[in-house]
C-alpha positions as CSV (number, residue, x, y, z in Angstrom):
1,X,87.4,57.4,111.9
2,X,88.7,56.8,108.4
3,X,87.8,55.0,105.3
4,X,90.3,53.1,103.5
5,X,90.4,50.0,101.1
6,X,90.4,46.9,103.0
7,X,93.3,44.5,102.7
8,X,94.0,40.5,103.5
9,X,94.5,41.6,107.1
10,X,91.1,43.2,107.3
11,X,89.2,39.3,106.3
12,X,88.9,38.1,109.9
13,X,87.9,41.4,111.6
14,X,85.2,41.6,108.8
15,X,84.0,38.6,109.8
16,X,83.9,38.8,113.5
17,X,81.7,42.2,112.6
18,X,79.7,40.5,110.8
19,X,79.2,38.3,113.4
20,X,78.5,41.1,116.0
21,X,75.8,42.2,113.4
22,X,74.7,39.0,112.7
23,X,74.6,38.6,109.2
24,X,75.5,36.0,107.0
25,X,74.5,33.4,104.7
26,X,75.7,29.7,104.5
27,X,77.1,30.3,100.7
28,X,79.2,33.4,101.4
29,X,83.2,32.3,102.5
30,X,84.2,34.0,105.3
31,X,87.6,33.6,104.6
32,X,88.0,36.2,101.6
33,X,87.1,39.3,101.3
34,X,86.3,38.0,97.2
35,X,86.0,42.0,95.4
36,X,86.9,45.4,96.3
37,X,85.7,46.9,99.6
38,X,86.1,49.7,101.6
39,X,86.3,49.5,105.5
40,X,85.8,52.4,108.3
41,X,88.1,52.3,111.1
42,X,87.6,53.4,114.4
43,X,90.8,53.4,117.2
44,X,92.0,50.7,114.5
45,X,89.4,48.7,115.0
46,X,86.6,47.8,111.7
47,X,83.1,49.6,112.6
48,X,81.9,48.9,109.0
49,X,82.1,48.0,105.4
50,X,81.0,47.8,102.2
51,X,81.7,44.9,99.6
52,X,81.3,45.6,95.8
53,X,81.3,44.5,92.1
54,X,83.2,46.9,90.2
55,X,82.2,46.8,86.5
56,X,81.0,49.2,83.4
57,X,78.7,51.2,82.9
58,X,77.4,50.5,86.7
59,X,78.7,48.8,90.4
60,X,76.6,47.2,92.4
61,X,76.9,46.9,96.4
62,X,76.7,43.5,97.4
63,X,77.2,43.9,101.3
64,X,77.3,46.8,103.7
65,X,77.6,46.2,106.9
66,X,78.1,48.5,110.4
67,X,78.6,47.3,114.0
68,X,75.6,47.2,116.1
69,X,77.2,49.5,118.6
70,X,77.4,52.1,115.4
71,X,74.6,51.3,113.9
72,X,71.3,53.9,113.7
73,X,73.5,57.2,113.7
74,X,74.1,57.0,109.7
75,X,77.4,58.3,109.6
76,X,79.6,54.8,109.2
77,X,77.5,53.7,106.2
78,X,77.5,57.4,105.1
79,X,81.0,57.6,105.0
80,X,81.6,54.1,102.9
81,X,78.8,54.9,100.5
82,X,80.9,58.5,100.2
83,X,84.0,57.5,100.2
């Protein structure tokens, strides 16, 4: 597994993980990743990520989110909030 920043090519396997996961919300566009984010490959394929602000004096986390199948363990939300 490895953590890297996620890039345009990363928006539509974001969004089918967070459709494994269900999450959502009707405002939130699915087609942008819309601020920096960090996602944790697995075999080249997403198992998680984290979307923040980025701003001073703090950052806020404004979505984290890890495939079901990964989910419970703590090591793929670990690893993004360590990263």
């Amino acid at each position: 597994m490895s953590v890297r920043w996620a890039t345009d090519a990363d928006r539509f396997p974001v969004v089918r993980l967070m459709q494994r996961a269900q999450m959502g919300c009707s405002f939130y566009d699915y087609g942008a990743l819309d601020g920096p984010a960090l996602v944790d490959e697995e075999d080249g394929v997403i198992v998680g990520y984290v979307l923040f602000t980025l701003a001073r004096p703090e950052s806020h986390i404004r979505q984290i989110c890890v495939d079901p199948a990964h989910q419970g363990h703590g090591m793929v939300a670990k690893r993004l909030l360590t990263a």
